[in-house]
C-alpha positions as CSV (number, residue, x, y, z in Angstrom):
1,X,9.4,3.7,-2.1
2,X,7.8,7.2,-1.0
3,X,5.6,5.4,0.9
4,X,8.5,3.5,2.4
5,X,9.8,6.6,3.8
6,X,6.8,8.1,4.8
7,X,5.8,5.1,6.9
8,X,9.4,5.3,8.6
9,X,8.9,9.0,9.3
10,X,6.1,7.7,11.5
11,X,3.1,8.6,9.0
12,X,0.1,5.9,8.6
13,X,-0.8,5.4,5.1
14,X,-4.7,4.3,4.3
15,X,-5.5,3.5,0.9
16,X,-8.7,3.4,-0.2
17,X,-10.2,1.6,-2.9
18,X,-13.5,3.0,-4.1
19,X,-15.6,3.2,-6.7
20,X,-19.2,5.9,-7.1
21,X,-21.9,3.1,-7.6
22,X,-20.6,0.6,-4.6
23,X,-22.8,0.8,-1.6
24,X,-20.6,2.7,1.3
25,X,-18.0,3.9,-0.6
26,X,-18.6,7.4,-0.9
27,X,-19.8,7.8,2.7
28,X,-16.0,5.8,3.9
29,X,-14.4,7.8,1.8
30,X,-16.1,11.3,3.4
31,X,-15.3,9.8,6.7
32,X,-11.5,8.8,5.6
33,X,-11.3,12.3,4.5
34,X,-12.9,14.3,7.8
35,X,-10.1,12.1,9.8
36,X,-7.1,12.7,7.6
37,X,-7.8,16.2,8.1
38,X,-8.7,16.2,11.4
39,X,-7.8,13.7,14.0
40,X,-4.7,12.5,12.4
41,X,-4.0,15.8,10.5
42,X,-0.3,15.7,9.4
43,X,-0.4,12.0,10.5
44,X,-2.4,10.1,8.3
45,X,-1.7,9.7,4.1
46,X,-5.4,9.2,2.5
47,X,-4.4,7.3,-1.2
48,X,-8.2,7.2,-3.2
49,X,-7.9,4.6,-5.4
50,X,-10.8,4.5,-8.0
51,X,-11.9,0.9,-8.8
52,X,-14.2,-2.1,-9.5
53,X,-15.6,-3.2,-6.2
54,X,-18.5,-3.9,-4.6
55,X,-17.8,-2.4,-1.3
56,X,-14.8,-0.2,0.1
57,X,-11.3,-2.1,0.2
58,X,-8.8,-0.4,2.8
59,X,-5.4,-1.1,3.7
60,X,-3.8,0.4,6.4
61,X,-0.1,0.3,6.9
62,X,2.3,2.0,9.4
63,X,5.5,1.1,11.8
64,X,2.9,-1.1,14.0
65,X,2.0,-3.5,10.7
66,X,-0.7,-3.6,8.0
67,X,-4.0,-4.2,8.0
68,X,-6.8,-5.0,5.1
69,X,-10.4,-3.9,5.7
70,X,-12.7,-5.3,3.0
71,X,-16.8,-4.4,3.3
72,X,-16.1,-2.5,6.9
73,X,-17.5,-0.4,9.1
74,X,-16.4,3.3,10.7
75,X,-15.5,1.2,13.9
76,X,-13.6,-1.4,12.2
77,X,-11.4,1.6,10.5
78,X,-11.2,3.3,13.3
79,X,-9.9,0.2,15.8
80,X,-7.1,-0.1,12.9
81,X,-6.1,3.5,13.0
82,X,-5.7,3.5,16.8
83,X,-4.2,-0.2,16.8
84,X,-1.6,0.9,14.3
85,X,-1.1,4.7,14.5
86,X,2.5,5.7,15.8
87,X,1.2,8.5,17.6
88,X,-2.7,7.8,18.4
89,X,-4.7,10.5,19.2
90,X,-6.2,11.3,22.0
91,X,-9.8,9.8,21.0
92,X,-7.9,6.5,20.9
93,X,-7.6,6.3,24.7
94,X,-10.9,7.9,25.0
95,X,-12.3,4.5,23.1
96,X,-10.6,2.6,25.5
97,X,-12.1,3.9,28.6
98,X,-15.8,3.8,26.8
């Protein structure tokens, strides 16, 4: 329900299901942290779920849909966030012109 709201507030929620011995996860999960607290700082919710997989599980869900990553890369992640992000950032329209 608190994600309900945040989502209608115009936040993007990523959660990101992880575990220490799976190959990837740790380096996703640095890179889901260096964007929630850069790029989409005050945008993006970052929800670390610790569990039994073999390689990062990520959902991403705001007012433009959902979408579930499952053994992905950075670009995959990143597509999503400026596919689904209310407000993009900037880099989003950069990628675009790459």
């Amino acid at each position: 329900q608190q994600e309900t709201a945040l989502v209608q507030q115009g936040r993007t929620i990523v959660v990101l299901k992880w575990n220490s011995n799976c190959p990837g996860c740790l380096e996703m999960k640095d890179f889901l942290e260096n964007l929630a607290s850069s790029d989409y700082k005050n945008q993006l919710l970052l929800e670390e779920v610790e569990g039994d997989v073999n390689a990062p599980s990520i959902v991403v869900t705001s007012l433009n849909g959902q979408r579930n990553l499952d053994n992905t890369t950075k670009d995959d992640v990143t597509n999503a966030l400026c596919d689904l992000s209310y407000e993009p950032p900037a880099s989003c329209a950069l990628r675009k012109l790459q």
